[in-house]
N, C-alpha and C positions, 0 to 999 in steps of 0.2 A: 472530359465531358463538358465542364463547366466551360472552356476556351472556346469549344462548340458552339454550346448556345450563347455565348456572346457575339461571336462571329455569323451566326443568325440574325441576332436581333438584330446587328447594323443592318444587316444585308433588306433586313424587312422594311426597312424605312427607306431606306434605295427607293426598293421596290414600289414600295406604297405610293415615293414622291413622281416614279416613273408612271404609276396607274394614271395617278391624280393631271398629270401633264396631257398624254395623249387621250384619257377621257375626259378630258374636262368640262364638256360641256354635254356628257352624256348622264344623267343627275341618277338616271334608273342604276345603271350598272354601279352606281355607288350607292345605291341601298341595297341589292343585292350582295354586294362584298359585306356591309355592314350586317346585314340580317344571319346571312351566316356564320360570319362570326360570332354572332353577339349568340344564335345557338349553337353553336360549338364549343364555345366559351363555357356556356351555363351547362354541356354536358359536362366537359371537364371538371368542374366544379362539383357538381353532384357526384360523380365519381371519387372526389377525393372525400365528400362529408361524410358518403356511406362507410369511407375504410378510417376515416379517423373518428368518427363515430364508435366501430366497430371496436378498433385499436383501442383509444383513449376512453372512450365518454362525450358525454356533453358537454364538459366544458369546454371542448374544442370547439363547440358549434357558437358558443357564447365568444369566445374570441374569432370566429369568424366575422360573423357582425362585428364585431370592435373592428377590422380593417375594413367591412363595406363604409364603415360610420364615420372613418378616416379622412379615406376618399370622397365623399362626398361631404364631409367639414370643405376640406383642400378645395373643391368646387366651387361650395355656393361660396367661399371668401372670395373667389378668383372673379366670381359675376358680380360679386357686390361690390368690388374694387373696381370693374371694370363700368358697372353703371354711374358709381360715383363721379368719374374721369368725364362720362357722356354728359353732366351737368356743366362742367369745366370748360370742354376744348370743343372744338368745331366737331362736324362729321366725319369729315376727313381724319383728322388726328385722333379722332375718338378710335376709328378704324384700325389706325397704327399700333395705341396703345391695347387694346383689345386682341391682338394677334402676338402682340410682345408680351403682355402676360400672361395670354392660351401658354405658349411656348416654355413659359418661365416654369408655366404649372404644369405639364408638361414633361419639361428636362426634370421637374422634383420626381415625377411620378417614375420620371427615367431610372434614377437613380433607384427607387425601390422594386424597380423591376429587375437590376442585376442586383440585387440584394435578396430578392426572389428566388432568381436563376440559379444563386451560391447555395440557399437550401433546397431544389432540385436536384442541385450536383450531390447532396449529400445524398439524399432518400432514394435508396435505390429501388421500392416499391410505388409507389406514388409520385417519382423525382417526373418521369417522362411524361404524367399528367398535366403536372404542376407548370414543368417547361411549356408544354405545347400554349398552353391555358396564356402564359406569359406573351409565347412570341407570339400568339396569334394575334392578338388585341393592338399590337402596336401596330402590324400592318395598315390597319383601318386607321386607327390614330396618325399614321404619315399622309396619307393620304386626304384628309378632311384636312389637317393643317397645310398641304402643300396648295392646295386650293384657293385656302383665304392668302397663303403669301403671295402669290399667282396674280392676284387680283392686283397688286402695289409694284410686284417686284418682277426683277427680269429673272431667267432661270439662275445665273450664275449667285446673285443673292438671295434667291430660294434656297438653295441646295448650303450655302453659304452659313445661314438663320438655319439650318436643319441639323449643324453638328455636335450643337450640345445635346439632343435626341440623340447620338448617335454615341456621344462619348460617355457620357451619364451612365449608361447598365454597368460600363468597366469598374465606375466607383465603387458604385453602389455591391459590386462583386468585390470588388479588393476589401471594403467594408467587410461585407458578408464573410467573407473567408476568414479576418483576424477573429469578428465575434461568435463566429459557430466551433472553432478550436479553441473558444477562452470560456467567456464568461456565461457563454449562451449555449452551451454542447449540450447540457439535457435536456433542452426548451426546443428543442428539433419540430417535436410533432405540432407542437403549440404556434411555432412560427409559419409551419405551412400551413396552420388552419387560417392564422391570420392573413398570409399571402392570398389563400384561395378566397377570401373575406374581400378582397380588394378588386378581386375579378370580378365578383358578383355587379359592382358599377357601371363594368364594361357591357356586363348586360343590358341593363336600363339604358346604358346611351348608344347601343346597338338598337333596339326596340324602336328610337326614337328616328332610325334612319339616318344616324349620325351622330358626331362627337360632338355636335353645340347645342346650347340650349334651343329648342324649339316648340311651339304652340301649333305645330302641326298634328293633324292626328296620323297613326302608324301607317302605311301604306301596306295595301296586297300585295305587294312586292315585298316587302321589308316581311309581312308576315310568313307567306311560302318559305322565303328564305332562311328563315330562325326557323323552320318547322325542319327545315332540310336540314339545317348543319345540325340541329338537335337530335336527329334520328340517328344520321350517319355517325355521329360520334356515339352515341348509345350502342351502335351496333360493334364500332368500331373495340370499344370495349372488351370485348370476348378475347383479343389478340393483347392485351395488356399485361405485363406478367405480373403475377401477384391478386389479380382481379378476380379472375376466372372462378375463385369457389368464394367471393364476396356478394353474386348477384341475388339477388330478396325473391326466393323460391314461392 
């Protein structure tokens, strides 16, 4: 299972970098992917707080927060590095550098997404939550980044710049795999709360019509669409195994 959802997540980035190519210049249809995901995402997520709630307690939901709190540490250092550089270097090269360390933070984030993936492959009740929650987000995430490389580069060193997104979930899984059969094997539930802590980000930068920072406000478009992927997957729910006698009667 776990070789699966690896072989997904490249495949998502493919994809995301192929949306990003032939709409490029369609800005609606890319807040539409985003909006959806960004609620499909946050149903996913709900769905696991309710069963690791149920399961464990509260402290899962305290370490959930601990991996939203992660992930957006990892961000705002990435912007404040990248404002710093905009003091320093032209427009031009501010651009360069800005794109080179989205990517950097990025292939990190890559990295704990198949480390994600490896505890989904464990949990067999909430594993197919957790995954989906995973692969969905990158999609959007290839796609806002093949964009800005779009803008510098030709295809061949777009797709080029795109492999450490691609190779990163393998670590991050070979990781996952040594430390869920050693030192980490009873912190199972604890690490998926955290996993699903880190998805919550992807909400917020879903909301926002995108994976960059923006002083935009949310569009009707970006709204409808989180309202839709949120439902669908709420509903979607009912077909999940393990779920079914969790739902808040």
């Amino acid at each position: 299972m776990l070789l699966l959802y690896l072989v997904i997540a490249s495949a998502t980035v493919m994809l995301g970098a192929v949306i990003a190519m032939v709409f490029r210049e369609k800005q609606a249809a890319f807040h539409i992917i985003f909006g959806i995901t960004a609620g499909a995402v946050l149903g996913f997520v709900l769905m696991l707080m309710i069963h690791l709630f149920t399961e464990v307690g509260y402290p899962t939901i305290l370490v959930m927060w601990g991996g939203f709190l992660l992930i957006w540490l990892l961000e705002h250092l990435t912007h404040r590095m990248q404002e710093r550089l905009g003091n320093h270097v032209e427009v031009k090269k501010k651009q360069h550098w800005g794109v080179n360390l989205t990517i950097i933070g990025l292939s990190i984030h890559s990295v704990a997404d198949g480390f994600n993936l490896s505890i989904a492959a464990e949990e067999e009740t909430v594993g197919i939550a957790l995954a989906l929650g995973v692969l969905l987000h990158r999609f959007p995430v290839a796609t806002v980044i093949t964009a800005a490389l779009r803008r510098d580069y030709g295809v061949g060193e777009t797709l080029f710049r795109l492999i450490p997104l691609i190779i990163a979930p393998f670590i991050g899984a070979f990781m996952g795999e040594r430390l869920l059969h050693g030192v980490l094997r009873e912190l199972t539930e604890y690490l998926t709360a955290f996993a699903a802590g880190t998805l919550l980000h992807v909400v917020m930068d879903g909301l926002r019509g995108g994976y960059t920072p923006s002083e935009e406000k949310v569009s009707n478009v970006t709204k409808i669409a989180f309202v839709v992927g949120l439902i669908l997957t709420i509903c979607a729910m009912y077909f999940f195994p393990g779920f079914e006698h969790e739902h808040v009667h």
